[in-house]
C-alpha positions as CSV (number, residue, x, y, z in Angstrom):
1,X,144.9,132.7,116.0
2,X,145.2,135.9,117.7
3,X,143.8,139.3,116.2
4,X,146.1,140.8,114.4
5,X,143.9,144.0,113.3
6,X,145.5,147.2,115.3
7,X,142.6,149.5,113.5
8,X,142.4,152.0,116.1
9,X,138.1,151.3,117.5
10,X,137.4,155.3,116.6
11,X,139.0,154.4,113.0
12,X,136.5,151.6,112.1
13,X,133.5,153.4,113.6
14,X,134.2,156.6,111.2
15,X,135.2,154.0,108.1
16,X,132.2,151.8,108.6
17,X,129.9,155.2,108.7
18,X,131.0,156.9,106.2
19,X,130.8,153.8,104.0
20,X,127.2,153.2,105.5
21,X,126.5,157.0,104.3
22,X,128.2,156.2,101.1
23,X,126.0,153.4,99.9
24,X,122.7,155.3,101.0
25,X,123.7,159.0,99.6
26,X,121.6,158.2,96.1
27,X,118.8,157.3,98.0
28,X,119.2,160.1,100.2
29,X,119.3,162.4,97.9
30,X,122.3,163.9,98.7
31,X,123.8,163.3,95.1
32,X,127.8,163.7,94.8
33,X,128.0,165.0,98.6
34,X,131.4,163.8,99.4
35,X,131.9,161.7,102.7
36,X,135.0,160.7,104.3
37,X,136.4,159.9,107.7
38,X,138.2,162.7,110.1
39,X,141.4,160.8,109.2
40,X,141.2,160.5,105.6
41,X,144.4,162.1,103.7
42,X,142.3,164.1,101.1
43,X,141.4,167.4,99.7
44,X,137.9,168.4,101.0
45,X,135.1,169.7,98.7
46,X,131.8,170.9,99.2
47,X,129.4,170.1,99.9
48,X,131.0,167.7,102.1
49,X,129.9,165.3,104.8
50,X,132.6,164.4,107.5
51,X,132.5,161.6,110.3
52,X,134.7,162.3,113.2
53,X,135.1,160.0,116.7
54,X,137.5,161.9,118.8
55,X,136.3,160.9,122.6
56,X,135.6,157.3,123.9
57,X,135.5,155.9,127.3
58,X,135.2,151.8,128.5
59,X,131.6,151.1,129.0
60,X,132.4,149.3,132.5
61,X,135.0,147.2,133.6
62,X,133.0,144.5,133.3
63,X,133.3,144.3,130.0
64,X,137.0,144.9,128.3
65,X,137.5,146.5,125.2
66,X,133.7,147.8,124.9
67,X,133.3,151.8,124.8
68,X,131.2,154.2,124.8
69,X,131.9,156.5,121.7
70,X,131.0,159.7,120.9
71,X,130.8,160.3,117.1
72,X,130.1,163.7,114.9
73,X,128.3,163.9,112.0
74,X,129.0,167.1,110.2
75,X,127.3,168.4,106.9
76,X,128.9,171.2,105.0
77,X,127.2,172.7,102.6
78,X,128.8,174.3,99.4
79,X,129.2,178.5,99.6
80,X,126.8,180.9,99.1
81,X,123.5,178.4,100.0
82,X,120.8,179.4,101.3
83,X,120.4,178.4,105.1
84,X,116.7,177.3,104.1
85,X,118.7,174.8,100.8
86,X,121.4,173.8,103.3
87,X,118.4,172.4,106.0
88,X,116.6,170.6,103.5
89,X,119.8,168.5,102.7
90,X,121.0,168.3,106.2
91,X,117.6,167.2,106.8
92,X,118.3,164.2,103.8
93,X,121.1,163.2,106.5
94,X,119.3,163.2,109.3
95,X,116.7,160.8,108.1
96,X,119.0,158.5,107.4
97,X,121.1,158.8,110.9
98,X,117.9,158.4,112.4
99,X,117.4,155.1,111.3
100,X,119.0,153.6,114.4
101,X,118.6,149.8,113.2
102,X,120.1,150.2,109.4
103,X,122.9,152.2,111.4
104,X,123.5,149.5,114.2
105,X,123.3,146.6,110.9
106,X,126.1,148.5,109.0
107,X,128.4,149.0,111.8
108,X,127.8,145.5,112.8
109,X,128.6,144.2,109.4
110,X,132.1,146.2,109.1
111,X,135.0,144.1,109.4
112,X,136.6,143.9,113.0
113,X,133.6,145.8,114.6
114,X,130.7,145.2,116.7
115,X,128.5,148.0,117.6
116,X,125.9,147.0,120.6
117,X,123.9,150.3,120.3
118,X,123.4,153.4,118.4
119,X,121.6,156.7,120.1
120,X,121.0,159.3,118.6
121,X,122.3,162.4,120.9
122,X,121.7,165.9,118.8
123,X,121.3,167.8,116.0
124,X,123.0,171.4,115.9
125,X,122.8,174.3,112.9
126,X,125.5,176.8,112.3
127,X,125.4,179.4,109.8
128,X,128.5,180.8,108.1
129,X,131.3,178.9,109.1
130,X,135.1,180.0,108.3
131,X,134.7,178.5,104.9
132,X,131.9,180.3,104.2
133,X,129.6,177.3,104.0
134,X,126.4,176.5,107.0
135,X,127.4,173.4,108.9
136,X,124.8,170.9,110.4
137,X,126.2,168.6,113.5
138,X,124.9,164.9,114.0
139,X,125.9,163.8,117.0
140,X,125.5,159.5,117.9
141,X,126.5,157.6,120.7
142,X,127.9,154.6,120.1
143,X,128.6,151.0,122.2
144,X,130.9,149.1,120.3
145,X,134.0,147.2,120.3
146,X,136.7,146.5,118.0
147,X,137.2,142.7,116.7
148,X,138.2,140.1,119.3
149,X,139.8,141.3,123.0
């Protein structure tokens, strides 16, 4: 049978993330932190952490369907914390990003996807956004492809 699933490949990556962060934020540490895709319909708190894939390109022509993603990691942290609190959670995050394996496992295991490799490409701090809160970008790149070609 054909595959049927028209998931858009930058939709899974951010739904199997953010459901990878979900299930490790206790253990992170990062307590009721919500997490949600870029194209999640829903009212954003603080502090927040949002997944985003907005640029992909094919890998090589070799190999149809499989691209190269660029993915953002962003931590917001709620108003009026200190840039030294905000670090130490963004830091939480980063631990967990860094774990390239468990990353590569849980995008693996998400239905419709399979991720070939996971890099990690950057960490950037900045204070005082528009809403008032200090943001923290995680930046991955990611080979993967959606379910069957």
């Amino acid at each position: 049978m054909p595959d049927t699933d028209h998931t858009p490949l930058n939709h899974k990556l951010e739904a199997a993330l953010a459901a990878y962060l979900i299930s490790v934020r206790s253990d992170a540490g990062l307590g009721t932190t919500q997490i949600v895709a870029s194209f999640d319909d829903v009212t954003l708190q603080t502090p927040r952490i949002v997944v985003s894939c907005d640029a992909m390109s094919p890998r090589t022509i070799d190999l149809p369907g499989v691209m190269d993603c660029a993915v953002e990691i962003v931590y917001h942290s709620q108003r009026d914390t200190t840039i030294a609190a905000h670090k130490t959670a963004a830091a939480k995050l980063t631990s967990w990003l860094h774990d390239l394996a468990a990353v590569q496992t849980a995008l693996s295991a998400a239905d419709g996807l399979h991720c070939y490799h996971v890099q990690f490409t950057g960490l950037r701090f900045e204070s005082a956004a528009d809403d008032g809160t200090h943001q923290t970008l995680h930046g991955l790149q990611i080979t993967a492809q959606g379910a069957s070609v």
